[in-house]
MARDRENNU-632748 format. One line per 10 residues: number of its first residue (from 1); their letters; for each residue z, y, x of C-alpha. Coordinates in Angstrom, 2 decimals, padded with zeros to 5 digits, m for minus. Layout:
BEGIN
NUM> a> Z:Y:X | ...
END
This chain:
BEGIN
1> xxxxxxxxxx> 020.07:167.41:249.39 | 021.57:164.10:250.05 | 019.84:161.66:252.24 | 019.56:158.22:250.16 | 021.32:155.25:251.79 | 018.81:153.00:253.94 | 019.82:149.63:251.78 | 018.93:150.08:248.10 | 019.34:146.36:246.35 | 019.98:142.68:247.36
11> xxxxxxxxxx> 016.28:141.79:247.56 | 017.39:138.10:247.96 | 020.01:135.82:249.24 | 018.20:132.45:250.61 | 020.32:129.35:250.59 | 019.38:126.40:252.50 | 019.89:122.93:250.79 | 019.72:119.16:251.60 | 017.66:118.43:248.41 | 015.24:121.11:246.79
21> xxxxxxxxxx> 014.58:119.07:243.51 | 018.47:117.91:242.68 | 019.51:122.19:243.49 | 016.51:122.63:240.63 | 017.56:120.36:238.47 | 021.39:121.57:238.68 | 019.94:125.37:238.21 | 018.16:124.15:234.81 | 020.94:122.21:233.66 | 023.91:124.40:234.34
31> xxxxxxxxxx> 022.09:127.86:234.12 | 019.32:127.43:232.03 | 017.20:128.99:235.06 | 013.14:127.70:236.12 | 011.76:128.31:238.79 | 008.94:131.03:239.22 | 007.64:128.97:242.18 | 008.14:125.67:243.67 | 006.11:125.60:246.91 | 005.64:123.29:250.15
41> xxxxxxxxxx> 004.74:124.94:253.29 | 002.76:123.47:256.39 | 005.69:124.72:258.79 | 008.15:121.72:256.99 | 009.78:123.35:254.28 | 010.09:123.08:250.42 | 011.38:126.35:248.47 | 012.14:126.87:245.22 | 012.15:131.00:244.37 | 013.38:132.21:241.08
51> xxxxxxxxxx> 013.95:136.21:240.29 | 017.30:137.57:238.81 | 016.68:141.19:237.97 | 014.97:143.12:240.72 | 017.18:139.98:242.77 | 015.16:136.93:244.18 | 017.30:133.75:244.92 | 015.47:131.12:247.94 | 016.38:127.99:247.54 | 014.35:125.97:251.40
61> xxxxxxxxxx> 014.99:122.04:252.09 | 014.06:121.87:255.35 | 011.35:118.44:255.98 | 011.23:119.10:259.80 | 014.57:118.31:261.67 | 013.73:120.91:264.91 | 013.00:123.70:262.37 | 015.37:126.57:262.63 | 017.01:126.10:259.18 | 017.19:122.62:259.43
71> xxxxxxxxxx> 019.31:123.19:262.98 | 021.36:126.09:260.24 | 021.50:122.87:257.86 | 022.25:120.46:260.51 | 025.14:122.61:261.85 | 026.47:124.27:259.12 | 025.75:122.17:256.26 | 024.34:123.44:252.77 | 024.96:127.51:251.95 | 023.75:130.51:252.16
81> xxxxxxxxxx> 020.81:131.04:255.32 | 021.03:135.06:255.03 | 021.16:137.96:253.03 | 017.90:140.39:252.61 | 018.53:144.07:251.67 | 015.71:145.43:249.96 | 014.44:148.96:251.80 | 011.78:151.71:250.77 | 010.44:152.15:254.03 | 010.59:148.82:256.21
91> xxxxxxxxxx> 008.55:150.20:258.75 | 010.55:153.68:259.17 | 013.57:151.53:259.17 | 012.99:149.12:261.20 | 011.57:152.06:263.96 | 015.36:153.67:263.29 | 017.46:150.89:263.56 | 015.46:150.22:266.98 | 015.79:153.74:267.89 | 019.60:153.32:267.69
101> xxxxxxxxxx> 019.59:150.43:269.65 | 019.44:147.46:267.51 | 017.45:144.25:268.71 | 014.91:144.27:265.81 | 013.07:140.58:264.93 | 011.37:138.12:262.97 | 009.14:134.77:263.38 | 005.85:135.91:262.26 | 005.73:139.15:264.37 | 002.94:141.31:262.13
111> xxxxxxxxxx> 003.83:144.34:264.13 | 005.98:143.51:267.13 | 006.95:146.63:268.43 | 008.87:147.41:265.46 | 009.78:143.59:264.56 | 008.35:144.09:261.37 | 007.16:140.05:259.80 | 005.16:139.09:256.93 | 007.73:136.15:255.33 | 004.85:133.15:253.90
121> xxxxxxxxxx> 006.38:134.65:250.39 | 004.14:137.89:250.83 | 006.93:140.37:251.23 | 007.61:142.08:254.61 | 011.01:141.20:256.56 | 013.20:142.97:259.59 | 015.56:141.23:261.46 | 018.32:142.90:262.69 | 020.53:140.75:264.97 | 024.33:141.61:264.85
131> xxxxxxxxxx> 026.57:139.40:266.57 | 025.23:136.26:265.36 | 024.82:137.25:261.53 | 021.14:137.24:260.24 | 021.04:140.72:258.25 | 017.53:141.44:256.93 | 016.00:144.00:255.83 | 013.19:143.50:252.87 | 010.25:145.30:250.89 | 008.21:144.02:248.39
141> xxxx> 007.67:141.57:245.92 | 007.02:137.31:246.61 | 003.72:136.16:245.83 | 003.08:133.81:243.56
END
């Protein structure tokens, strides 16, 4: 029997943006898309999430200049933060990817052995770091 792949979907692709409201506003005007959440978060950041399929797209304006994304922002200027590919198992992969030898991560360490994070939108996140890319790993659906 064949072993299914570790990465099953794009769970979402989070873009970081000067403005929050004018990226809305451009969504709803060019694609006819609304939100499913516009939220504010005590860390300094302003999202917008809507779904596309099984697909979430992020959309974070940074308030805080020393946050993390707004150095990304600062740096980089508007785009996309990172890539999330959604796993069945994000606990089992995480452990493997480790096992291998990958540096596994995140920011709000829920189990820190295997770098396994709860992201503030309810789903759990991996970090895998690979030569300065952010690939993450996902499972779950955002909270509303």
């Amino acid at each position: 029997m064949k072993e299914k792949p570790l990465l099953q979907y794009v769970h979402h692709v989070h873009y970081v943006v000067h403005n929050r409201d004018a990226m809305v506003e451009y969504l709803e005007k060019n694609f006819g898309m609304k939100p499913e959440r516009l939220s504010e978060y005590k860390n300094g950041m302003k999202d917008a999430m809507y779904k596309v399929g099984k697909t979430y797209i992020e959309i974070s304006e940074p308030q805080d200049p020393t946050h993390p994304i707004a150095k990304q922002l600062a740096q980089h200027g508007p785009g996309i933060f990172h890539v999330a590919w959604g796993v069945d198992n994000i606990e089992k992969a995480a452990k493997e990817l480790a096992a291998k030898g990958n540096e596994m991560s995140g920011m709000n360490k829920i189990r820190e052995k295997e770098g396994v994070n709860r992201s503030p939108r309810g789903y759990l996140t991996s970090n895998v770091h690979l030569a300065g890319v952010w690939f993450q790993l996902a499972e779950g659906e955002a909270v509303h």
